[in-house]
N, C-alpha and C positions, 0 to 999 in steps of 0.2 A: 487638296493642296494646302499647306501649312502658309498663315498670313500673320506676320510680326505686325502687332499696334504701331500705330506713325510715332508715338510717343509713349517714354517712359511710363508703366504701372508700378507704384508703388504696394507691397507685399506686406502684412503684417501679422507678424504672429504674436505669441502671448509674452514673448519676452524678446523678441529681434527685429528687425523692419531691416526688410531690403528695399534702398530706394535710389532714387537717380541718383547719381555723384556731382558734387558742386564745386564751381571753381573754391570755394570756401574746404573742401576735401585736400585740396591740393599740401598743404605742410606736413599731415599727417599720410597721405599714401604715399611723399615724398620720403620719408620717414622711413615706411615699410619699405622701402625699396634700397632702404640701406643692410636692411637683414641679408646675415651670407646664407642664410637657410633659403631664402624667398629669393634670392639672386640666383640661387643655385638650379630651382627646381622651375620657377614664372619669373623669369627677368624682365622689364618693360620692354618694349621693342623696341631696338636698335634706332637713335638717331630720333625718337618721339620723347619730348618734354615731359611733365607732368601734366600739365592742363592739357596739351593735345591729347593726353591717354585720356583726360577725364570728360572730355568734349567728345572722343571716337565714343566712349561708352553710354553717354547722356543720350546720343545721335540714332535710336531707332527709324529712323526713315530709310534708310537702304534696306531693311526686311532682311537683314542678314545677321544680327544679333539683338540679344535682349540683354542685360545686364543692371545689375545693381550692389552699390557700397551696402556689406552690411554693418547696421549700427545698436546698440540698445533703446528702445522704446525712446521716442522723444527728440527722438533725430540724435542721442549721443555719440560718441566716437567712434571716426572707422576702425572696425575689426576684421575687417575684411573685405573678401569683394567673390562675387561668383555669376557668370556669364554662359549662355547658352549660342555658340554661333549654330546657326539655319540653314539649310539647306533645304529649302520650300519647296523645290520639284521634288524632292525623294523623300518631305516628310521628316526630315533628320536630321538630329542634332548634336552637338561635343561639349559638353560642358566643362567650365574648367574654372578654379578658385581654388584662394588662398586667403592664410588670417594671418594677425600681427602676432606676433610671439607673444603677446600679454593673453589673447584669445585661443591660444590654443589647448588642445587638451579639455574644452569645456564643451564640447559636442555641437562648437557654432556651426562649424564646417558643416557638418551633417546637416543639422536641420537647416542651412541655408541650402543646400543642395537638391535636401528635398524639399523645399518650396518652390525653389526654378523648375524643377523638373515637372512639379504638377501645374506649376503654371505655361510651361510648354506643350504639354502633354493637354491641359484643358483647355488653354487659348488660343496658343498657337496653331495645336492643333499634327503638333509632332507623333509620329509614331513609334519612332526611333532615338534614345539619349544614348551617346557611349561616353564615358567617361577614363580614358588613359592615365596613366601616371607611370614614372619607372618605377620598374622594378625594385630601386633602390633606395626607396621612397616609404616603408612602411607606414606612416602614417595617412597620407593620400590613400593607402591598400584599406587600412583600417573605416576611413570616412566614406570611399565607395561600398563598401562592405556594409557597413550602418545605413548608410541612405539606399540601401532596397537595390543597390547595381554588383547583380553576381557576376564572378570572372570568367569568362571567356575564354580567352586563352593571353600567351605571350607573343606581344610583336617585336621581333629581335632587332636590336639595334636600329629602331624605327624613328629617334626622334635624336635632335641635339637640342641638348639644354643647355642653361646659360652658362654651365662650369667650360662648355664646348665641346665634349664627349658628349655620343651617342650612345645612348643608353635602352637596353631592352627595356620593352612598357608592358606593363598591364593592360588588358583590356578589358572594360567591362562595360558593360549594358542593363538597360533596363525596358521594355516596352511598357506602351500605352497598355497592350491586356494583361499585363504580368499582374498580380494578386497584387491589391493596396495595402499593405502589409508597410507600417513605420507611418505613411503620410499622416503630416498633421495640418488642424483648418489653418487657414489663412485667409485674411477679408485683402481683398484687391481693390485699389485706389485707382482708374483713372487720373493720371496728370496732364489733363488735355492744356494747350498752352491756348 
C-alpha cells in the first residue's frame, strides 16, 4: 500500500526544484491565475483564496496528495506547480500541473512531471500515474507524451473545466514497470518541520 511523507519533500534537479509552496508564493500564483489559458484548462477551486490553495498543498498529512511549486535553482520564481492526488489502497495516482506563460514551451512541464512521478512511483510507492488533459489542449498531449505517459485512450466528455464545458480528455498513463526511458536524477530533501 502506497504511504504519502507527513511532510513536504523537496525535489532537485540540475536546473528546477520542486518544493513546498509558501504563503511568500502567494502574488505570483495569484498572478497565474489571471492567465485565460490557466483559467481555462486548471482554474483554482471554486470559493478557495490563494493561501488556502497554497496551505491545501504545503499540507501532506491527510496522505491524499503530494505536491510542489516549481521554481529555478535557488528557490527563484514560480513557474509552476504539479501535484500527485493518492489513492493509497489502489496504489494510484492523477497527476496534474501547470506553468506561467513566461515557462512554457521550455520543457519545465515535462521534467517537473517526471520528477513527481518518480518520486511517487519510488516513495510513495504508486503503482499507477494517469495523467488526463482535454482533448483540446495539445500542449498538456505534448508534456504527457514527453514525460514517458503513452495514451490510452479518450474519455468523452469526462470532465468540466473552468471555461464550464465538458470537454473530452485524454487519457494517459504510466506504470511503476513501464521502461525508465526520459527519467532524470533528482536528490530528495526531507523537510521535516
Amino acid at each position: 500500500m502506497a504511504t504519502v511523507p507527513p511532510y513536504p519533500v523537496r525535489i532537485e534537479l540540475a536546473d528546477l526544484v520542486l518544493r513546498a509552496p509558501v504563503d511568500a508564493d502567494e502574488p505570483a500564483i495569484a498572478a497565474a491565475f489571471t492567465d485565460p489559458l490557466l483559467l481555462r484548462w486548471s482554474p483554482p477551486p471554486p470559493g478557495t483564496d490563494v493561501l488556502t490553495w497554497i496551505r491545501q498543498r504545503a499540507d501532506w498529512s491527510s496522505g491524499t496528495r503530494v505536491g510542489w511549486v516549481v521554481s529555478d535553482p535557488g528557490d527563484g520564481p514560480v513557474l509552476g506547480t504539479v501535484s500527485v492526488r493518492v489513492d493509497a489502497a489502489m496504489d494510484h495516482g492523477m497527476i496534474g500541473y501547470w506553468t506561467v506563460p513566461g515557462a512554457r514551451g521550455r520543457g519545465i512541464a515535462t521534467r517537473a512531471v517526471r520528477a513527481a512521478a518518480r518520486f511517487a512511483f519510488d516513495t510513495v510507492g504508486l503503482h499507477r500515474i494517469e495523467l488526463c488533459h482535454a482533448v483540446d489542449n495539445p500542449g498538456s498531449c505534448r508534456v504527457a507524451e514527453s514525460a514517458g505517459f503513452p495514451l490510452e485512450g479518450v474519455l468523452r466528455q469526462s470532465y468540466r473545466y473552468g471555461d464550464g464545458d465538458r470537454h473530452d480528455e485524454h487519457l494517459h498513463a504510466k506504470l511503476r514497470t513501464d521502461p525508465d526511458q526520459g527519467w532524470i536524477k533528482a536528490n530528495y530533501f526531507d523537510l521535516k518541520k
